[in-house]
N, CA, C and O atoms as a GROMACS GRO file, in nm:
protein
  560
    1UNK      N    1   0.082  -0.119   0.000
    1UNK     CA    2   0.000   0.000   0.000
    1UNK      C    3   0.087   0.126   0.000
    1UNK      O    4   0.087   0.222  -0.077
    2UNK      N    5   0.150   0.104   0.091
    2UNK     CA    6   0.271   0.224   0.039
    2UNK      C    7   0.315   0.248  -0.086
    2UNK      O    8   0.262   0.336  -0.153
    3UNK      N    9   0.421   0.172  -0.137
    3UNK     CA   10   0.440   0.236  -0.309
    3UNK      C   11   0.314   0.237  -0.359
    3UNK      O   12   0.345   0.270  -0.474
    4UNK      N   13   0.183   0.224  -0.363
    4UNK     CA   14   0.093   0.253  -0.445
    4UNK      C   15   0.092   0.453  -0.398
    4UNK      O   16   0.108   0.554  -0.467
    5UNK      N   17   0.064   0.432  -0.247
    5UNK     CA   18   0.030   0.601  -0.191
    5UNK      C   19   0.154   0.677  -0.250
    5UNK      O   20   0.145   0.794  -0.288
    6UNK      N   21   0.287   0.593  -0.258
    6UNK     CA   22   0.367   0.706  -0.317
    6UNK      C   23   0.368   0.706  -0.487
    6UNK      O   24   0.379   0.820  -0.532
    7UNK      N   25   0.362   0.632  -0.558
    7UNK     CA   26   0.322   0.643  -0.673
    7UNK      C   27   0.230   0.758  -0.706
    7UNK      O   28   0.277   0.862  -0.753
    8UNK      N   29   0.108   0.744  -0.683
    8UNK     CA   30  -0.007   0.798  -0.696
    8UNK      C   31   0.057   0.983  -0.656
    8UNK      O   32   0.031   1.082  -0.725
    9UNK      N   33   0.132   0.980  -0.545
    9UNK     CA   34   0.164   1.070  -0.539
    9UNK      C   35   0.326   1.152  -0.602
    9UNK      O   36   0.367   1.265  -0.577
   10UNK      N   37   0.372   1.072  -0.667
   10UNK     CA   38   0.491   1.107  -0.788
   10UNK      C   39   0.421   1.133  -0.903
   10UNK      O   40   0.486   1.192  -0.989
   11UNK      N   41   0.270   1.097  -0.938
   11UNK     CA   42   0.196   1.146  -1.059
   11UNK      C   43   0.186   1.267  -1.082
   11UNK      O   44   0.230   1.329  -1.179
   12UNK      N   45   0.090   1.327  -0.942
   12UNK     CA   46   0.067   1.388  -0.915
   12UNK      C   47   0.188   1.564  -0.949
   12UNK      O   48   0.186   1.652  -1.034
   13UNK      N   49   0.275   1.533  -0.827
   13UNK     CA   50   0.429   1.607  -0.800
   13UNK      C   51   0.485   1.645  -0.936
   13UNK      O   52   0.564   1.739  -0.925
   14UNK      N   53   0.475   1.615  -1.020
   14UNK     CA   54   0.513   1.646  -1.118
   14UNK      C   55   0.627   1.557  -1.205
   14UNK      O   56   0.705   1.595  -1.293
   15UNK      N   57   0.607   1.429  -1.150
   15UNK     CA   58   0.684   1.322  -1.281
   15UNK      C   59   0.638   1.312  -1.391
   15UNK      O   60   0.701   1.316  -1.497
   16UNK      N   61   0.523   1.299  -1.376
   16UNK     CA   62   0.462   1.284  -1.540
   16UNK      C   63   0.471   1.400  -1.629
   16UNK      O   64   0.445   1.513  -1.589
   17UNK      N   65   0.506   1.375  -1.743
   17UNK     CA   66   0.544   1.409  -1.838
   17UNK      C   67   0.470   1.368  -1.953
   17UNK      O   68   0.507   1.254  -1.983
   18UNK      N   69   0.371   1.416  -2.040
   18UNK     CA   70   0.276   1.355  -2.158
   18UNK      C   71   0.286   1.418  -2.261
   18UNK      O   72   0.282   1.541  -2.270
   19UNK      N   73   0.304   1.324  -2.367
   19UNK     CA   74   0.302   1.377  -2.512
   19UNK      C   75   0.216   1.393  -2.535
   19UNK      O   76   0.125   1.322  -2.492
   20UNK      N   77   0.191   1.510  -2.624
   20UNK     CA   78   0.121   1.541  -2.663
   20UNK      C   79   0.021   1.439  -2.875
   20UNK      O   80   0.059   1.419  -2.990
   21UNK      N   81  -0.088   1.418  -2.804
   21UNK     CA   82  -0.183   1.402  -2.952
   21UNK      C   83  -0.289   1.478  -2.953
   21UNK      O   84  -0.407   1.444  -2.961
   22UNK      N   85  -0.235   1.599  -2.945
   22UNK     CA   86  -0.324   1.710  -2.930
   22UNK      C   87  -0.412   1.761  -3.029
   22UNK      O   88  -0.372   1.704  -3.130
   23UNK      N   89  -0.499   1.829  -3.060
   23UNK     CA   90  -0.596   1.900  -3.180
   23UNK      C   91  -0.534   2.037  -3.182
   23UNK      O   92  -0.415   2.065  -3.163
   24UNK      N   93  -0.636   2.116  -3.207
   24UNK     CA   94  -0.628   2.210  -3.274
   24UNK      C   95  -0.564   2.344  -3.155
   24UNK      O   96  -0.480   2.431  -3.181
   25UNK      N   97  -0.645   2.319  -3.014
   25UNK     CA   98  -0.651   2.365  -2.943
   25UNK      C   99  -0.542   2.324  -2.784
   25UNK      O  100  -0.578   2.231  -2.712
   26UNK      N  101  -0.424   2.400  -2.751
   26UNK     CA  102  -0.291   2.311  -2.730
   26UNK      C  103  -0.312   2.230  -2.587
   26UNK      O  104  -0.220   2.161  -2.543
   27UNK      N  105  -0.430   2.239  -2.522
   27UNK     CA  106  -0.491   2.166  -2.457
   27UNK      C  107  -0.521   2.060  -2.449
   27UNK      O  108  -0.487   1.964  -2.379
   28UNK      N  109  -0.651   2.089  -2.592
   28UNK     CA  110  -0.696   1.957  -2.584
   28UNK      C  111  -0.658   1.863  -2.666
   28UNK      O  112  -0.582   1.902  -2.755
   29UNK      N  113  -0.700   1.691  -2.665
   29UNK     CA  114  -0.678   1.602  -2.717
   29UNK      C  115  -0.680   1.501  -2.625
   29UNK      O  116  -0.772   1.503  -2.543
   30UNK      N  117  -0.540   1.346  -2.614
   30UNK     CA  118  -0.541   1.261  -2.660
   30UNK      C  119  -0.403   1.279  -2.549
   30UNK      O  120  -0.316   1.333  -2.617
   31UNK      N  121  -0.353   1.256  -2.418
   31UNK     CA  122  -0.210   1.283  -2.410
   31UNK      C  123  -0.156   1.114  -2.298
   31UNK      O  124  -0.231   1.057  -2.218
   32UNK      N  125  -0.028   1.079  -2.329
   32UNK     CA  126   0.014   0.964  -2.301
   32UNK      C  127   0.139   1.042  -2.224
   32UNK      O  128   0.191   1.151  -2.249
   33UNK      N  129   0.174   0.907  -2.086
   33UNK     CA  130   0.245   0.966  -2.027
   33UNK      C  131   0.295   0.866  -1.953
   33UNK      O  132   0.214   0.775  -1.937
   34UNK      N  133   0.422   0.847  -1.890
   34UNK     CA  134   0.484   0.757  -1.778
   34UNK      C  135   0.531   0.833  -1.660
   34UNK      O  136   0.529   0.956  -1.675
   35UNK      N  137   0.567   0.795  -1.566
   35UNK     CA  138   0.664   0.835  -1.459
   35UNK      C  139   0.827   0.793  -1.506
   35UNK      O  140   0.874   0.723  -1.596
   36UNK      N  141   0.875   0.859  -1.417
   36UNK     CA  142   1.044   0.833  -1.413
   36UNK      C  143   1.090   0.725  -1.434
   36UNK      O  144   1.153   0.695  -1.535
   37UNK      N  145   1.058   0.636  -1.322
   37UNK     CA  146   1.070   0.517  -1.304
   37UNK      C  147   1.070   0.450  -1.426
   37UNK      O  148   1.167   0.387  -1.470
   38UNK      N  149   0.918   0.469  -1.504
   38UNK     CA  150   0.876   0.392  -1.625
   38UNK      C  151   0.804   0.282  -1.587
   38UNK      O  152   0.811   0.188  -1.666
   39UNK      N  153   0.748   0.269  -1.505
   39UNK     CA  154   0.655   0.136  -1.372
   39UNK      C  155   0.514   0.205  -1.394
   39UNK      O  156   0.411   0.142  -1.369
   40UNK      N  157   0.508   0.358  -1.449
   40UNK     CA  158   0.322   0.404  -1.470
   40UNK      C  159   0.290   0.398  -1.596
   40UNK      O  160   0.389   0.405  -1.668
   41UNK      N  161   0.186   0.387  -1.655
   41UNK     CA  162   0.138   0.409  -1.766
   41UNK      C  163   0.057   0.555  -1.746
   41UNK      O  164   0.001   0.574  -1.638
   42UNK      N  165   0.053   0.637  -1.829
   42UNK     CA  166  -0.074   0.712  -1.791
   42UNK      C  167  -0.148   0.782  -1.922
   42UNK      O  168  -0.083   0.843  -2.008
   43UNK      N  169  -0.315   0.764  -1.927
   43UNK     CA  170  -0.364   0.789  -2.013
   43UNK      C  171  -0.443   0.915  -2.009
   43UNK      O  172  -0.552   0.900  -1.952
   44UNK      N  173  -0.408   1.082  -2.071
   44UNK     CA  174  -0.529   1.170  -2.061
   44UNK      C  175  -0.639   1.218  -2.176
   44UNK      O  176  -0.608   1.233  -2.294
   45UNK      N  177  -0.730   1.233  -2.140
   45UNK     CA  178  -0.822   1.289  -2.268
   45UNK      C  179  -0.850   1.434  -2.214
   45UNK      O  180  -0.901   1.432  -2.102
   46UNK      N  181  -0.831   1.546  -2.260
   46UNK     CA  182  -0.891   1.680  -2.200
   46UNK      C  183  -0.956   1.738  -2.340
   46UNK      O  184  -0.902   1.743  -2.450
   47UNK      N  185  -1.055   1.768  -2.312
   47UNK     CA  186  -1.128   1.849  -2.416
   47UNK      C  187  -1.173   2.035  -2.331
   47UNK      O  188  -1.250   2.046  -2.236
   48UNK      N  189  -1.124   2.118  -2.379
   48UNK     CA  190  -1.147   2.248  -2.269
   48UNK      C  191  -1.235   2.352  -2.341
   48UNK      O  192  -1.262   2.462  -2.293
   49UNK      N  193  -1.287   2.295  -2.489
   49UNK     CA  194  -1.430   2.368  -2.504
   49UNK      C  195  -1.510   2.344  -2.448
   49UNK      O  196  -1.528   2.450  -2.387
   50UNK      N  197  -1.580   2.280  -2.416
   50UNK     CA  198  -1.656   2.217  -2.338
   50UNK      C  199  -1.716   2.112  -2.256
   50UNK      O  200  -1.628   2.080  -2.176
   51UNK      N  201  -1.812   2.049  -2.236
   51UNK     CA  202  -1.827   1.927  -2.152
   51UNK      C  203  -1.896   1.783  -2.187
   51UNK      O  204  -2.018   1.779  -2.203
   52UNK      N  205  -1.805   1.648  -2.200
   52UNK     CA  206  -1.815   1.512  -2.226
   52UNK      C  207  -1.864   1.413  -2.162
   52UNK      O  208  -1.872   1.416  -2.039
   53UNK      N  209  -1.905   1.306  -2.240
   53UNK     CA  210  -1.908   1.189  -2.123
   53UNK      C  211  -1.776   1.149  -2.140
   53UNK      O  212  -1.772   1.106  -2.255
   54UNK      N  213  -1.639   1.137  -2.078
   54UNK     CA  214  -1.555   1.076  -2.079
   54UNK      C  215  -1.514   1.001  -1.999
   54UNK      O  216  -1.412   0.940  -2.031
   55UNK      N  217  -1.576   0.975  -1.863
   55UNK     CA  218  -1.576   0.878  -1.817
   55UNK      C  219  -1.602   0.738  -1.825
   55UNK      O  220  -1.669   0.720  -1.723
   56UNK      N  221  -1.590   0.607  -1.892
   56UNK     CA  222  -1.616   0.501  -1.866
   56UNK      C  223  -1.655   0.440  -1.773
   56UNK      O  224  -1.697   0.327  -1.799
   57UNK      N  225  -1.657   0.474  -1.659
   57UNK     CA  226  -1.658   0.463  -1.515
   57UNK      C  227  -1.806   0.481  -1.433
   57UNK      O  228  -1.864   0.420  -1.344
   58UNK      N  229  -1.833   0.601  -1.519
   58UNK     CA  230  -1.980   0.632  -1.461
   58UNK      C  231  -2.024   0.759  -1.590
   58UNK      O  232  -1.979   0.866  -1.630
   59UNK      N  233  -2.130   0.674  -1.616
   59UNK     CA  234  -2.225   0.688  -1.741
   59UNK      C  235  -2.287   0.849  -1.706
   59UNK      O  236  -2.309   0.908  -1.811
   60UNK      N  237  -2.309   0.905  -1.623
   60UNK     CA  238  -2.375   1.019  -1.578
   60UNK      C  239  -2.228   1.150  -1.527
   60UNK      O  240  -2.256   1.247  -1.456
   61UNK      N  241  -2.080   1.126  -1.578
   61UNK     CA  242  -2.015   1.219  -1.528
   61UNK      C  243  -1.992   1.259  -1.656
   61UNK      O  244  -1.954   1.180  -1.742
   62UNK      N  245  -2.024   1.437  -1.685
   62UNK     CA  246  -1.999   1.512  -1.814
   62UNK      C  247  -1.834   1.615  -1.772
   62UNK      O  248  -1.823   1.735  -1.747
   63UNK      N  249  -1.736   1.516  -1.777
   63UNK     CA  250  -1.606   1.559  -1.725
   63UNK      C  251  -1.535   1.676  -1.863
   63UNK      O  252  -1.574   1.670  -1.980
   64UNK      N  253  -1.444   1.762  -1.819
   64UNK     CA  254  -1.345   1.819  -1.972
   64UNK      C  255  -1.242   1.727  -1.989
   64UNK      O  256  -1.188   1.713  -2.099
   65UNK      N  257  -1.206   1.656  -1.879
   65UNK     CA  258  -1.112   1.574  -1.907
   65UNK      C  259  -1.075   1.436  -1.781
   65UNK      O  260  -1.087   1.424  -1.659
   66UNK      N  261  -1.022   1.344  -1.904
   66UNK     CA  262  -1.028   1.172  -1.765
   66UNK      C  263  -0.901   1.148  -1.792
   66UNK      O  264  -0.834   1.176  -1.892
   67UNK      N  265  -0.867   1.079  -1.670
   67UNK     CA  266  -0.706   1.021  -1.658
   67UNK      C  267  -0.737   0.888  -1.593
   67UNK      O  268  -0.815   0.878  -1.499
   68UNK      N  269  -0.670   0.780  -1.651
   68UNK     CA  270  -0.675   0.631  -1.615
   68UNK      C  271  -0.500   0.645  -1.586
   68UNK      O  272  -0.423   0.691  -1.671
   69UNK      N  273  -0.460   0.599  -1.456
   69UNK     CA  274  -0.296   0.543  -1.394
   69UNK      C  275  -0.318   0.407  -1.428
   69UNK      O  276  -0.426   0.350  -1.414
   70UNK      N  277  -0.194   0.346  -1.482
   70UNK     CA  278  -0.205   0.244  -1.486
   70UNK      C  279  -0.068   0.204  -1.418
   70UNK      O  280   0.034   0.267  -1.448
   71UNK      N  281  -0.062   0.096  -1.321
   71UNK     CA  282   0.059   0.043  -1.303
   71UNK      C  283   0.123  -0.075  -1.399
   71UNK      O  284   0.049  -0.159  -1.449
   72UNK      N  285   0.286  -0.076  -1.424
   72UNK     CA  286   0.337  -0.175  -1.503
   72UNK      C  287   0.406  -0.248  -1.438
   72UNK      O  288   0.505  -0.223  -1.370
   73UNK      N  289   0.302  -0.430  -1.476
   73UNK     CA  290   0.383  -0.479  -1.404
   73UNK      C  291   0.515  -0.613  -1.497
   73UNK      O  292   0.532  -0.616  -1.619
   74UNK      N  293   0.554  -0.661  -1.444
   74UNK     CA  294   0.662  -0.785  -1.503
   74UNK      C  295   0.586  -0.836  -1.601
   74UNK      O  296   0.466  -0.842  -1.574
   75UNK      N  297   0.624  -0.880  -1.724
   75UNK     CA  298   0.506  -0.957  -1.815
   75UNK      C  299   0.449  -0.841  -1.902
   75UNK      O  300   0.392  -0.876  -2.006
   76UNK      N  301   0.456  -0.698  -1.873
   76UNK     CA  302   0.403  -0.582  -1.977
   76UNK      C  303   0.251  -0.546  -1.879
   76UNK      O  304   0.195  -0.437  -1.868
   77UNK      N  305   0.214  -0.670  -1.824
   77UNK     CA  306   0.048  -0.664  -1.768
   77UNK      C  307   0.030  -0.538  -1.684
   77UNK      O  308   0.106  -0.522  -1.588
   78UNK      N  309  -0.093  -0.419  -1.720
   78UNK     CA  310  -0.115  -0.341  -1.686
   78UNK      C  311  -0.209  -0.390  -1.574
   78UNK      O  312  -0.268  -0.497  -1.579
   79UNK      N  313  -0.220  -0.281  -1.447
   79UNK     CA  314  -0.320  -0.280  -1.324
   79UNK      C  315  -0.363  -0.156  -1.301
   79UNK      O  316  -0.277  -0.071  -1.274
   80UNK      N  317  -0.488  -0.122  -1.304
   80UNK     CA  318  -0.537   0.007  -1.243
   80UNK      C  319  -0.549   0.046  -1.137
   80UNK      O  320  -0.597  -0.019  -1.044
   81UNK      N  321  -0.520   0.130  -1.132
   81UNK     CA  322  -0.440   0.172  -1.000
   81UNK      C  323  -0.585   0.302  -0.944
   81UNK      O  324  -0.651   0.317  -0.841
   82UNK      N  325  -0.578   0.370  -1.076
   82UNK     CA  326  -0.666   0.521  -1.016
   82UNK      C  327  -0.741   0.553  -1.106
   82UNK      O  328  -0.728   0.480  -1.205
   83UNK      N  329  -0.837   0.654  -1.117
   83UNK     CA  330  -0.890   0.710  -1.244
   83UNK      C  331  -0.962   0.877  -1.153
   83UNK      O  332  -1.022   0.899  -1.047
   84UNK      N  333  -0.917   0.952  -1.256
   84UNK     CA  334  -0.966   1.140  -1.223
   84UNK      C  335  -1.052   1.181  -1.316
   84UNK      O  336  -1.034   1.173  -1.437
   85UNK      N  337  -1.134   1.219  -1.270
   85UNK     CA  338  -1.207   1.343  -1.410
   85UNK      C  339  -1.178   1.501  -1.372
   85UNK      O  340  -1.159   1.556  -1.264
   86UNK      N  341  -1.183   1.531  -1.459
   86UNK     CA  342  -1.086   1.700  -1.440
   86UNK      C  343  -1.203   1.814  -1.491
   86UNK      O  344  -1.288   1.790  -1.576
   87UNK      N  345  -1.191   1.905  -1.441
   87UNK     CA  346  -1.272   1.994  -1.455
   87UNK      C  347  -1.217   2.145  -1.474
   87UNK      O  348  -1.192   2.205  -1.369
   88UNK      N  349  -1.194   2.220  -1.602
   88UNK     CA  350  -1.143   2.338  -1.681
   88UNK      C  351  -1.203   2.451  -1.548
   88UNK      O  352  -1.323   2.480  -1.540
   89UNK      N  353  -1.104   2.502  -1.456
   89UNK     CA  354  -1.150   2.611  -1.398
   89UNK      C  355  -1.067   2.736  -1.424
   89UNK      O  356  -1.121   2.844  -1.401
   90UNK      N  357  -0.955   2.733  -1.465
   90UNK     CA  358  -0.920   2.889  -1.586
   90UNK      C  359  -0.801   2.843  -1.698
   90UNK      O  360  -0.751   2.730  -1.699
   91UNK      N  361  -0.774   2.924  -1.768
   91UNK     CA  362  -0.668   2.893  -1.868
   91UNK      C  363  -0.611   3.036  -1.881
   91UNK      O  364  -0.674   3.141  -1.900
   92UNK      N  365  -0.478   3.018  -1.867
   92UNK     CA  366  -0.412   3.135  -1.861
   92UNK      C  367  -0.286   3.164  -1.992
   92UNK      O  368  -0.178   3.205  -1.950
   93UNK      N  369  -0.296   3.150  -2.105
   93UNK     CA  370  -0.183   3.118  -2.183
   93UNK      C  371  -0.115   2.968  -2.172
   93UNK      O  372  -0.181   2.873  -2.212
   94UNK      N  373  -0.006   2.950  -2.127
   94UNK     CA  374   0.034   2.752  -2.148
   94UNK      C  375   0.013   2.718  -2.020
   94UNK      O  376   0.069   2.620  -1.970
   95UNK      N  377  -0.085   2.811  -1.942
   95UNK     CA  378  -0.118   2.756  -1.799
   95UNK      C  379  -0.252   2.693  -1.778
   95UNK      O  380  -0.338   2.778  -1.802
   96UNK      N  381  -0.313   2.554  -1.736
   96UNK     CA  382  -0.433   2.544  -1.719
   96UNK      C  383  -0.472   2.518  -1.536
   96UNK      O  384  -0.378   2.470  -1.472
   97UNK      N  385  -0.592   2.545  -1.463
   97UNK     CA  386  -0.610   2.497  -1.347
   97UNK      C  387  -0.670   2.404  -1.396
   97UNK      O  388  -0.684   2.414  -1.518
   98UNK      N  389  -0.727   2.277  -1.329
   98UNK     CA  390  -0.822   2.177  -1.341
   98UNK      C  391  -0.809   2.124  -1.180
   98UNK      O  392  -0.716   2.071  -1.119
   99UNK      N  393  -0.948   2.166  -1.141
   99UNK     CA  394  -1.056   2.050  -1.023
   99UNK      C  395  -1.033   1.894  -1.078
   99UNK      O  396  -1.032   1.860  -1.196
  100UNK      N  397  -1.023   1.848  -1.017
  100UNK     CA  398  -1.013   1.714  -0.993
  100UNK      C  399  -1.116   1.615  -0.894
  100UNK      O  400  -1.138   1.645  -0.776
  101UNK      N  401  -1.169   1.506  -0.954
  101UNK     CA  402  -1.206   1.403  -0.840
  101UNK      C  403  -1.213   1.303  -0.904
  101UNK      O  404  -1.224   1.301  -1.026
  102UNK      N  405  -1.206   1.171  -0.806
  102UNK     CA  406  -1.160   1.038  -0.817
  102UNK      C  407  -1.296   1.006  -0.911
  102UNK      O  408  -1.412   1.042  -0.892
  103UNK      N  409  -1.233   0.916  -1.034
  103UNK     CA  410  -1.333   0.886  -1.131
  103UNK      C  411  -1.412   0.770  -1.118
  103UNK      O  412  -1.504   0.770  -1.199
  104UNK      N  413  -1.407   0.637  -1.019
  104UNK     CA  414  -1.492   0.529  -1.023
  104UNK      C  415  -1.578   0.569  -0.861
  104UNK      O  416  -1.532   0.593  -0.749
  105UNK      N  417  -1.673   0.564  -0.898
  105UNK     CA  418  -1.754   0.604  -0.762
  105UNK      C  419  -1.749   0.467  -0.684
  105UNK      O  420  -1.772   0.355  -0.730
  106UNK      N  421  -1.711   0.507  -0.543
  106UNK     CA  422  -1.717   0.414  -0.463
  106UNK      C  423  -1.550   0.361  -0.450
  106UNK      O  424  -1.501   0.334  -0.341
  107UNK      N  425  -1.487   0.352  -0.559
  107UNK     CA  426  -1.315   0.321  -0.548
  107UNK      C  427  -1.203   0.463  -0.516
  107UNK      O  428  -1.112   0.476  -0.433
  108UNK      N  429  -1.241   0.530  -0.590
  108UNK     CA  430  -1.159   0.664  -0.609
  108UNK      C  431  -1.215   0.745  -0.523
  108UNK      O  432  -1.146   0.834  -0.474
  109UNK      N  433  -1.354   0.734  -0.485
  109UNK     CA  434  -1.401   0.833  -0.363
  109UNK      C  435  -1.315   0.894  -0.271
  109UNK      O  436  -1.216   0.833  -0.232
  110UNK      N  437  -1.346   1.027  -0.223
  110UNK     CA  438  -1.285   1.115  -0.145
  110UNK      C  439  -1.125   1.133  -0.236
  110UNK      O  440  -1.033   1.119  -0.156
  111UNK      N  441  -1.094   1.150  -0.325
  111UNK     CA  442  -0.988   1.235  -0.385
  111UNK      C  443  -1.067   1.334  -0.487
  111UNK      O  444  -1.147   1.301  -0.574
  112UNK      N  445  -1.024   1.459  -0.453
  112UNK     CA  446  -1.069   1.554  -0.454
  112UNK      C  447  -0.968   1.681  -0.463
  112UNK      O  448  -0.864   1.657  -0.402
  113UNK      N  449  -0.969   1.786  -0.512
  113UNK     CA  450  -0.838   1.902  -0.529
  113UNK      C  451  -0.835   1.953  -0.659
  113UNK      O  452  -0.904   1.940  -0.760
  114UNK      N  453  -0.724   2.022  -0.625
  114UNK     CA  454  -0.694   2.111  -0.789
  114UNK      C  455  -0.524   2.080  -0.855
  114UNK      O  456  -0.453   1.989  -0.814
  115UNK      N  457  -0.490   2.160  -0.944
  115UNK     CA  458  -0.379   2.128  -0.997
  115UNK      C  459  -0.380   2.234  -1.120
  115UNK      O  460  -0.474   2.279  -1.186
  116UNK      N  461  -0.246   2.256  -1.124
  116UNK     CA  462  -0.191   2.348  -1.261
  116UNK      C  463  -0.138   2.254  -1.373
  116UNK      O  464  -0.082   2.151  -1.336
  117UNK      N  465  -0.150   2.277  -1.500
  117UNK     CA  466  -0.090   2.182  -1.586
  117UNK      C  467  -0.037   2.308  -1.687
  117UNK      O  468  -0.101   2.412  -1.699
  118UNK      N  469   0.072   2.286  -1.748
  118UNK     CA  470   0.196   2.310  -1.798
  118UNK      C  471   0.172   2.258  -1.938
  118UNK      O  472   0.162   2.137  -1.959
  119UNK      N  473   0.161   2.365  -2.047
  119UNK     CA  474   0.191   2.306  -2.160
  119UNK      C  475   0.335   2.379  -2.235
  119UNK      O  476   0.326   2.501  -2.248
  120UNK      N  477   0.435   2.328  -2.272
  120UNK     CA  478   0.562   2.392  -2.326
  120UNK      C  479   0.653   2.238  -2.373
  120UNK      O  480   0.661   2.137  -2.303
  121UNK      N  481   0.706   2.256  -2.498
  121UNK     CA  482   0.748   2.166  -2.570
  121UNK      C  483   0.667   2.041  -2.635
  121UNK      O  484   0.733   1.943  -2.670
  122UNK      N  485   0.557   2.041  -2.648
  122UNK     CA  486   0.436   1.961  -2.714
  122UNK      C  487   0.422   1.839  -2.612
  122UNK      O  488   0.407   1.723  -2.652
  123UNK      N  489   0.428   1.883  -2.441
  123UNK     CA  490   0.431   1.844  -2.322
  123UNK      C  491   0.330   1.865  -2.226
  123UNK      O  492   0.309   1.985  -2.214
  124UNK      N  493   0.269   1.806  -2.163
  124UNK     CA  494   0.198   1.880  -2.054
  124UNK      C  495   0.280   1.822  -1.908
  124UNK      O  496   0.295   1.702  -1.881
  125UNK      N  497   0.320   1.920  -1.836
  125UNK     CA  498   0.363   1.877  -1.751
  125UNK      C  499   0.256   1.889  -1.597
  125UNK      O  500   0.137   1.893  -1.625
  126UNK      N  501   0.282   1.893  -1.481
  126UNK     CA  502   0.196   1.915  -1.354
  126UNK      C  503   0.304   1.952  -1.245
  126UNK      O  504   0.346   1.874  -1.159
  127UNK      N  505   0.350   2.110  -1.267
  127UNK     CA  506   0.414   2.119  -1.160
  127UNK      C  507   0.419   2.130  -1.034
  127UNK      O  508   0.522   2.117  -0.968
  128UNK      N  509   0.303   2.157  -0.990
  128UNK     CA  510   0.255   2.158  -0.861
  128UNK      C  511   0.136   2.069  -0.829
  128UNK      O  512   0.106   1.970  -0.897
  129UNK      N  513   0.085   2.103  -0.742
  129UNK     CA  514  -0.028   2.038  -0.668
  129UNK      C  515  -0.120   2.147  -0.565
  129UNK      O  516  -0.055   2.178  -0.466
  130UNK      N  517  -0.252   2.206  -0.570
  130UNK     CA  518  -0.273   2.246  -0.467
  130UNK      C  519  -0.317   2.145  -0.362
  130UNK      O  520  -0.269   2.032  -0.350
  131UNK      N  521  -0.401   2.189  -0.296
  131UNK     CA  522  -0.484   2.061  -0.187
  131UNK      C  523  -0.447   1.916  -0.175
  131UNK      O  524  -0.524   1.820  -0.173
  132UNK      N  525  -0.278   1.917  -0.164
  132UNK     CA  526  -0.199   1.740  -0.208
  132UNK      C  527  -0.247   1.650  -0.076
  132UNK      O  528  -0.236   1.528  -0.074
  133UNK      N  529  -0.301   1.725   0.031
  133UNK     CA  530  -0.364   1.610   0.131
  133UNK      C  531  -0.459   1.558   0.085
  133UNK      O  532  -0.472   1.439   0.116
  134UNK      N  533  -0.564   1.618  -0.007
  134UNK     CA  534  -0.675   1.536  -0.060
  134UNK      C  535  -0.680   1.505  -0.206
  134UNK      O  536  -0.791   1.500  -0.260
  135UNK      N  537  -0.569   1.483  -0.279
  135UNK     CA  538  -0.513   1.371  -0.368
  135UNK      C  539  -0.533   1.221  -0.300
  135UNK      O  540  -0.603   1.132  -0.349
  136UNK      N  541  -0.447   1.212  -0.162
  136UNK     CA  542  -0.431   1.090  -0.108
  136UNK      C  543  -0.524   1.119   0.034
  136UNK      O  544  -0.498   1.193   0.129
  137UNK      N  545  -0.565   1.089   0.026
  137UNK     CA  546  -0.636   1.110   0.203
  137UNK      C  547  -0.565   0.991   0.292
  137UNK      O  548  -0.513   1.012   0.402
  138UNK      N  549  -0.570   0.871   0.232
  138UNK     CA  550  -0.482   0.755   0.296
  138UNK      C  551  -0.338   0.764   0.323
  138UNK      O  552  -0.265   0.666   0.335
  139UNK      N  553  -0.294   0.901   0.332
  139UNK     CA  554  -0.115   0.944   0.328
  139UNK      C  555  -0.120   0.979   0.443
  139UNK      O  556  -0.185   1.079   0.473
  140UNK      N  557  -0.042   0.894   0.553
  140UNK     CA  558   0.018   0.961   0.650
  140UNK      C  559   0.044   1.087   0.705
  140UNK      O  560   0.113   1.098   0.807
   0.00000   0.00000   0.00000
């Protein structure tokens, strides 16, 4: 349970790093991403015109954008670890905020917060974190 709480929270901190398969708009699209390590998978969809079903998870969430963590294990075999739906609360030039909460109701429950995302070099990065106690509530 530990390396999962710290994982989850190296996503977060700003390891991930995602290429961009972006559209038109340098936001949105299609963006793939690992940790340092190379042990995460991570998958985002952000759309920041407006609002989707992009959740798989739950048929009734109209998110701007979903993130599935995947852990990698021996063998290539992926495990899900987490899932977020994100919510466009300003855009500032290559700066975005996005609200956050845990995307499978009942698993991901109570993660909750915000976050800045970083677009520069056809990258989105996450350099910070606001509210990082309620990313993990299960963190020490």
């Amino acid at each position: 349970m530990k390396n999962i709480k710290k994982y989850l929270c190296a996503i977060v901190m700003m390891v991930i790093s995602m290429t961009a398969f972006a559209q038109e708009d340098i936001f949105s699209g299609d963006w793939l991403g690992a940790n340092k390590e190379g042990d995460l998978k991570v998958a985002f969809t952000l759309n920041c015109d407006g609002n989707w079903q992009l959740n798989p998870y739950n048929e009734n969430a109209r998110c701007n954008g979903f993130m599935e963590v995947n852990m990698l294990e021996p063998g290539g075999r992926e495990s899900l670890m987490a899932t977020y739906e994100f919510y466009v609360e300003s855009m500032n030039g290559n700066e975005l905020t996005l609200s956050f909460v845990g995307g499978r109701p009942e698993v991901d429950a109570g993660i909750s917060g915000q976050c800045k995302v970083v677009y520069k070099d056809d990258k989105l990065s996450f350099p910070d974190l606001i509210k990082a106690e309620k990313m993990l509530p299960l963190m020490d």
